[in-house]
N, C-alpha and C positions, 0 to 999 in steps of 0.2 A: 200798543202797550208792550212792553221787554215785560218777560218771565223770564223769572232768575231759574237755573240750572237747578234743581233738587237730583243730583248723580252723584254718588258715591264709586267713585274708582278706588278698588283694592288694591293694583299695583301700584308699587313704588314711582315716582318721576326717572328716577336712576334709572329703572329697569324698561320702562317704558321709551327714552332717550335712547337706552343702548339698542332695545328692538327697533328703532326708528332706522337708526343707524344701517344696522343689518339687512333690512326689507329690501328685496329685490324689485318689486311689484310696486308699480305706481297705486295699485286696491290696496294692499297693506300699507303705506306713505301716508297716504290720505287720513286712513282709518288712526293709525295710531298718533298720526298730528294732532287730531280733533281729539284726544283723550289725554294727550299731552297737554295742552293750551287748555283743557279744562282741568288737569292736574295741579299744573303750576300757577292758575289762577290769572294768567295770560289775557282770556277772553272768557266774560262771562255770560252773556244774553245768546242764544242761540242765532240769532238774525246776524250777531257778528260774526259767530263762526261761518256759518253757511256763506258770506260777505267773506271773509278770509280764505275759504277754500275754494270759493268761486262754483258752488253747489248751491241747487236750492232748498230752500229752506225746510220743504218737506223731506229733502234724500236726507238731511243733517238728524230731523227729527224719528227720522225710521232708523238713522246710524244706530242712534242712541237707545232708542227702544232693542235691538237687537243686543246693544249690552247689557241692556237690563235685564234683559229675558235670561240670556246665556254667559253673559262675563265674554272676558276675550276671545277666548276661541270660537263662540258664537257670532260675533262683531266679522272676524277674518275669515270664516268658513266662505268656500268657493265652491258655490252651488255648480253642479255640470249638467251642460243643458241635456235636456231629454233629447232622444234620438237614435235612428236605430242605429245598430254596430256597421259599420264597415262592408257590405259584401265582398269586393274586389280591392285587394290590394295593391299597392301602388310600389313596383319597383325600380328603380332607376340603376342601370349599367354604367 
Protein backbone atom coordinates (compact mmCIF):
# COMPACT_ATOMS: atom_id res chain seq x y z
CA UNK A 1 0.00 0.00 0.00
CA UNK A 2 1.61 3.81 -1.17
CA UNK A 3 1.51 6.37 1.58
CA UNK A 4 1.19 9.76 0.30
CA UNK A 5 4.12 12.08 1.35
CA UNK A 6 2.82 14.48 4.47
CA UNK A 7 6.42 16.75 3.95
CA UNK A 8 6.32 20.31 3.84
CA UNK A 9 9.48 21.79 2.06
CA UNK A 10 10.07 25.46 2.91
CA UNK A 11 12.37 26.08 0.19
CA UNK A 12 11.40 27.54 -2.96
CA UNK A 13 11.76 24.79 -6.22
CA UNK A 14 13.86 27.81 -7.81
CA UNK A 15 16.17 27.77 -5.05
CA UNK A 16 16.35 24.23 -4.71
CA UNK A 17 17.00 23.71 -8.82
CA UNK A 18 19.72 26.30 -8.41
CA UNK A 19 21.39 24.33 -5.48
CA UNK A 20 20.98 21.22 -7.44
CA UNK A 21 22.85 22.82 -9.97
CA UNK A 22 25.70 23.94 -7.94
CA UNK A 23 26.39 20.51 -5.79
CA UNK A 24 29.50 19.17 -6.22
CA UNK A 25 29.03 15.85 -4.28
CA UNK A 26 27.04 13.09 -5.63
CA UNK A 27 25.53 13.18 -1.20
CA UNK A 28 24.25 16.53 -1.92
CA UNK A 29 22.74 15.55 -6.01
CA UNK A 30 20.85 12.85 -4.47
CA UNK A 31 19.63 14.67 -1.34
CA UNK A 32 18.48 17.65 -2.95
CA UNK A 33 16.82 15.50 -6.15
CA UNK A 34 14.51 13.78 -3.80
CA UNK A 35 13.23 17.30 -2.23
CA UNK A 36 13.07 18.47 -5.65
CA UNK A 37 10.82 15.86 -7.22
CA UNK A 38 8.80 16.19 -4.10
CA UNK A 39 8.69 20.04 -4.57
CA UNK A 40 7.52 19.98 -7.86
CA UNK A 41 5.10 17.27 -7.26
CA UNK A 42 7.26 15.07 -9.83
CA UNK A 43 7.00 11.94 -7.64
CA UNK A 44 4.64 11.31 -4.99
CA UNK A 45 4.70 7.72 -3.14
CA UNK A 46 8.00 7.36 -1.46
CA UNK A 47 8.64 3.51 -3.05
CA UNK A 48 8.93 5.72 -6.40
CA UNK A 49 11.29 7.96 -5.12
CA UNK A 50 13.58 5.43 -3.52
CA UNK A 51 12.84 3.43 -7.45
CA UNK A 52 14.03 6.81 -9.05
CA UNK A 53 17.15 7.06 -7.08
CA UNK A 54 17.91 3.60 -7.11
CA UNK A 55 18.14 3.65 -2.94
CA UNK A 56 16.16 1.65 -0.80
CA UNK A 57 13.46 2.45 0.43
CA UNK A 58 14.45 2.69 4.05
CA UNK A 59 17.79 5.29 3.16
CA UNK A 60 14.70 7.35 1.24
CA UNK A 61 12.62 7.20 4.56
CA UNK A 62 15.56 8.18 7.09
CA UNK A 63 16.40 11.04 4.03
CA UNK A 64 13.21 12.36 4.94
CA UNK A 65 13.14 12.03 8.62
CA UNK A 66 16.50 14.01 8.75
CA UNK A 67 14.55 16.74 7.07
CA UNK A 68 12.05 16.77 9.23
CA UNK A 69 14.03 16.87 12.22
CA UNK A 70 16.51 19.66 11.02
CA UNK A 71 15.38 21.26 7.49
CA UNK A 72 18.19 21.46 4.93
CA UNK A 73 21.21 21.60 6.52
CA UNK A 74 20.38 18.74 8.54
CA UNK A 75 19.45 16.60 5.33
CA UNK A 76 23.27 17.62 3.83
CA UNK A 77 25.20 17.62 7.06
CA UNK A 78 28.40 15.31 6.54
CA UNK A 79 28.95 13.40 9.54
CA UNK A 80 33.10 12.66 9.96
CA UNK A 81 33.83 9.31 10.83
CA UNK A 82 35.26 8.99 14.31
CA UNK A 83 38.86 8.25 14.59
CA UNK A 84 41.98 8.96 15.83
CA UNK A 85 44.09 12.10 14.53
CA UNK A 86 46.99 11.23 12.27
CA UNK A 87 50.19 10.41 14.19
CA UNK A 88 52.77 10.38 11.27
CA UNK A 89 52.53 12.62 8.65
CA UNK A 90 52.93 11.84 5.20
CA UNK A 91 55.29 13.91 2.92
CA UNK A 92 56.16 13.57 -0.45
CA UNK A 93 59.33 15.28 -2.18
Amino acid sequence: MRRPLNLDISQRAEYLSKNLKKARTDFEKERLLLLWWIKTGLVTPDQELSRMLGRDGSTVIRWLQKYRQGGLGKLLEVKASPGATRKILLTYA
